[in-house]
C-alpha positions as CSV (number, residue, x, y, z in Angstrom):
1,X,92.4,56.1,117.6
2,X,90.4,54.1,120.0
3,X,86.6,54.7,118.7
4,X,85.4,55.3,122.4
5,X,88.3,58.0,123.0
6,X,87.2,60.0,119.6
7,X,83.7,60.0,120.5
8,X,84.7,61.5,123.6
9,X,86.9,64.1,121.8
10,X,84.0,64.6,119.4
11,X,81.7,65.6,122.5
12,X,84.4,67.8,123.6
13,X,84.7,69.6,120.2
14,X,80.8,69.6,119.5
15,X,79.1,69.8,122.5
16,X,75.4,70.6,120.5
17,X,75.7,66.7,119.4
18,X,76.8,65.3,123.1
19,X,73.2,63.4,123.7
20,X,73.3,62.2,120.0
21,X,76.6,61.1,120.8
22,X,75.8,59.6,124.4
23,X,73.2,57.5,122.5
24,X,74.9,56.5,119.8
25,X,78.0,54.8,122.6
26,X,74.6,53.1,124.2
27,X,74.0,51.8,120.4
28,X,77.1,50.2,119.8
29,X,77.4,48.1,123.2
30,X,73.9,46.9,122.0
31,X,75.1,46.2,118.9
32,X,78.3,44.2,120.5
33,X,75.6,42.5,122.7
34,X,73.4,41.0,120.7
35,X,76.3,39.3,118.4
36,X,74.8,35.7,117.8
37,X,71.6,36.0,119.5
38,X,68.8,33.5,118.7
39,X,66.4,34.1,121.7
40,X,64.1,36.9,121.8
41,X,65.2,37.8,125.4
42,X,68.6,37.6,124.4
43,X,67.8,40.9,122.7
44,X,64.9,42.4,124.5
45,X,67.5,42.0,127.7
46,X,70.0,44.1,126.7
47,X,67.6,46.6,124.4
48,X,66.1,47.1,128.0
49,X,69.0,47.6,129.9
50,X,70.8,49.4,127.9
51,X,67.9,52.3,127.0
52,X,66.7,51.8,129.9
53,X,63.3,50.5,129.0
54,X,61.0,49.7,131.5
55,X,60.9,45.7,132.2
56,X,57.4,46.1,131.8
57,X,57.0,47.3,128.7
58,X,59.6,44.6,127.6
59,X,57.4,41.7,128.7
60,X,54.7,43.1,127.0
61,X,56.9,43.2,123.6
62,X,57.8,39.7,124.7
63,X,54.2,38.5,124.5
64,X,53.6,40.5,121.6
65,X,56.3,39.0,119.4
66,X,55.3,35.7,120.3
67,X,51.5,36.2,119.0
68,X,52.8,37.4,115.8
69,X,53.7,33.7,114.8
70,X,56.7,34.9,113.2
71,X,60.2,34.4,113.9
72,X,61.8,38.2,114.4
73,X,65.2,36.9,113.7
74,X,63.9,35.8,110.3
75,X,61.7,38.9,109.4
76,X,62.6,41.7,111.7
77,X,60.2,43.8,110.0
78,X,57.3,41.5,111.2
79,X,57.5,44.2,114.6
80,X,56.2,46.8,112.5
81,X,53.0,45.0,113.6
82,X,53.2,45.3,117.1
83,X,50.2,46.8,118.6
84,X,52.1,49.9,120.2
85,X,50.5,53.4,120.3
86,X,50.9,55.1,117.3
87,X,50.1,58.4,118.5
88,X,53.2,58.5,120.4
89,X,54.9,59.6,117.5
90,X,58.6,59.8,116.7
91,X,59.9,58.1,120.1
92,X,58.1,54.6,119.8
93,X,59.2,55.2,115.8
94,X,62.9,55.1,116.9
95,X,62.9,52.3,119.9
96,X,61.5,50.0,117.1
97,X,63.7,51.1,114.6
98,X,67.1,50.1,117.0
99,X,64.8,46.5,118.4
100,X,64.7,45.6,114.6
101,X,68.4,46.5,114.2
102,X,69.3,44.6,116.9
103,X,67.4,41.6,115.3
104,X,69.1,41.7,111.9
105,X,72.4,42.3,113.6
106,X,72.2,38.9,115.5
107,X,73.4,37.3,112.9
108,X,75.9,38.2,109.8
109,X,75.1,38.1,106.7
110,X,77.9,37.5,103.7
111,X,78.2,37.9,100.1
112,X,78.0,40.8,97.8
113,X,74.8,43.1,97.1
114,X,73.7,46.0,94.8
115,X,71.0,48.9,95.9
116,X,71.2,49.3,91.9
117,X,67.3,49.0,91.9
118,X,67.0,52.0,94.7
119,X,66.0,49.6,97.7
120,X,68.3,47.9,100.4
121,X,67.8,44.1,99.3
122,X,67.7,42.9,102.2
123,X,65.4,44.9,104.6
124,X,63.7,47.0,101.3
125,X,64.6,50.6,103.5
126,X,65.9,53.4,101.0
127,X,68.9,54.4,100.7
128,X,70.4,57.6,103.0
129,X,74.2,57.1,103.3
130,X,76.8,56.5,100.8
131,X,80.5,55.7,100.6
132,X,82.7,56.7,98.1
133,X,85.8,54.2,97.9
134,X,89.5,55.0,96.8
135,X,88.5,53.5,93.0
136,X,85.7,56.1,92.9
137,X,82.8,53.7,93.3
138,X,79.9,54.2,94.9
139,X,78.3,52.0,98.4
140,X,75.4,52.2,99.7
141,X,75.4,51.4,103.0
142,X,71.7,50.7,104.9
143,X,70.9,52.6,108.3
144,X,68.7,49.6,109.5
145,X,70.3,46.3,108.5
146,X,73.7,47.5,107.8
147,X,73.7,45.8,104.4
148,X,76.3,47.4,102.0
149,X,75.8,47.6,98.2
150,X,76.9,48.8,95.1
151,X,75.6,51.8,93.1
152,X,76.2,53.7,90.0
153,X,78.2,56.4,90.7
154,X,76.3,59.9,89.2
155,X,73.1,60.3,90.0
156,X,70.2,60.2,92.7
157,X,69.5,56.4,94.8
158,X,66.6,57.1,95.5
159,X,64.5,57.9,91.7
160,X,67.2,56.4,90.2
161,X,67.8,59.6,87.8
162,X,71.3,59.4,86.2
163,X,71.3,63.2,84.7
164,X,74.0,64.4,86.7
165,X,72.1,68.1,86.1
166,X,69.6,66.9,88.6
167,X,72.2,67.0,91.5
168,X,72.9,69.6,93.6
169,X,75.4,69.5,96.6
170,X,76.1,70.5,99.8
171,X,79.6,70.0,101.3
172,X,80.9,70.6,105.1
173,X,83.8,71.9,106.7
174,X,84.7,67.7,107.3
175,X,84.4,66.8,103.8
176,X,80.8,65.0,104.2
177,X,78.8,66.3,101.3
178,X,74.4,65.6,100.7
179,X,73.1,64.8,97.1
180,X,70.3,66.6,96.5
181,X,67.8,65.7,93.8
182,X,66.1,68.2,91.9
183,X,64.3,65.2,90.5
184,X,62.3,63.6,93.6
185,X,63.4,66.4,96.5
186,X,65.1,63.5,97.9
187,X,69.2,63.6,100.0
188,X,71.6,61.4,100.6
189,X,74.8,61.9,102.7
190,X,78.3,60.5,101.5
191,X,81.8,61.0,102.0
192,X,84.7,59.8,100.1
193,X,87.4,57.8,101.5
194,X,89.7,59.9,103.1
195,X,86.8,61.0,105.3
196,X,86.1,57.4,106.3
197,X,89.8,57.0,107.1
198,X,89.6,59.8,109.9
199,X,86.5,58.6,111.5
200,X,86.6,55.1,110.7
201,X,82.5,54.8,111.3
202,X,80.2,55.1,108.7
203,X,77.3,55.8,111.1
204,X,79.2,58.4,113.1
205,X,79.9,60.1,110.0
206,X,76.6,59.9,109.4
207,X,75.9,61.4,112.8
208,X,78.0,64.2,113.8
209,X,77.1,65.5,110.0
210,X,73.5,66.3,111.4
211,X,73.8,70.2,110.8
212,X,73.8,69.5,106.8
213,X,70.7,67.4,107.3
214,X,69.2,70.2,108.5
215,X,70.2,72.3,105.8
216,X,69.1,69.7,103.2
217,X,65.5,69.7,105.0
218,X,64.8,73.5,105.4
219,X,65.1,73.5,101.7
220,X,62.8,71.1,101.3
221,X,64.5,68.0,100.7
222,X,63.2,64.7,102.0
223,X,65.9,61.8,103.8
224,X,64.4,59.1,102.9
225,X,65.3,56.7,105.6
226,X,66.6,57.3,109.1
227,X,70.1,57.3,110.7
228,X,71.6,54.7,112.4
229,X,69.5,55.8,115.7
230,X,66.1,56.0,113.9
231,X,66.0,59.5,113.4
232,X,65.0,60.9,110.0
233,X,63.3,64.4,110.5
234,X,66.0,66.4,112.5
């Protein structure tokens, strides 16, 4: 099924995720835009039009970059030390979370990569989201740079405990199931393959599967990074 023409169905069917959804459609055409960017503006344009960011504010990110004497495309996490308001909380959290995205996603990256030491080893964000192929192995795939890596299969990603007594789960009415650690309080989500096969999106997996996350965190279990939209607190 065309990917546009299930996210419509999905708002359809769950109408409570429609503006998660609506932004996650505005995600993907910035994803597709900035394919083999090597010019800031070629992805502070389309950041800007496509969230609608005032041009303002992306001349002033403009400037900002280029007094951190660092190339983005090199080190996206160099934007972390942009001089934005902190106090505004959550909101300027997420737009720089997606602008950093959209700088690791300018260009692809090949080979093969483990998260076997409990850290993305490419961007260093933790681990939030796993797949679980047809051979029973475990991926982890990152929310930030998209890098996907190998895992043992029992045990938590994030403390690295492999006592398979430490894991607790929670399962939905799709399939998608959270990890919970006894160990650290820490969750990931993951889904076998048969899940993946009916979705065929990692992220929107990830996404339409908020309800558990919320179950996960009333209990008083920490995600440890965010979703493919930034958000990690839900």
């Amino acid at each position: 099924m065309n990917k546009c023409v299930l996210i419509s169905n999905l708002k359809k069917e769950r109408p409570h995720l429609e503006e998660v959804l609506n932004l996650y459609e505005k995600l993907l055409q910035f994803k597709e835009k900035v394919k083999g960017a090597s010019k800031v503006e070629e992805v502070l344009t389309p950041f800007a039009e496509i969230f609608d960011v005032p041009y303002e504010f992306v001349d002033f990110l403009k400037e900002s970059i280029k007094k951190l004497n660092e190339d983005p495309f090199n080190n996206p996490l160099c934007l972390k030390d942009l001089p934005l308001e902190k106090e505004q909380g959550e909101e300027v959290e997420r737009s720089l979370f997606i602008l950093m995205k959209g700088f690791y996603l300018a260009s692809e990256r090949k080979g093969e990569y483990s998260f076997e030491e409990g850290k993305c080893p490419v961007c260093g964000s933790s681990p939030s989201l796993a797949l679980i192929d047809e051979d029973n192995r475990r991926y982890i795939v990152c929310t930030l740079c998209e890098t996907r890596g190998k895992i043992f299969r029992i045990g938590c990603a994030n403390c690295l405990v492999r006592d398979p007594t430490q894991i607790d789960l929670l399962v939905d009415e799709d399939e998608i199931r959270i990890d919970l650690c006894k160990n650290c309080k820490s969750y990931i989500k993951s889904f076998k393959a048969d899940v993946f096969d009916r979705f065929r999106d990692l992220f929107l997996i990830d996404l339409i599967s908020l309800p558990l996350d919320v179950v996960a965190q009333e209990r008083g279990y920490e995600r440890k990074s965010p979703n493919v939209l930034g958000i990690r607190k839900v």
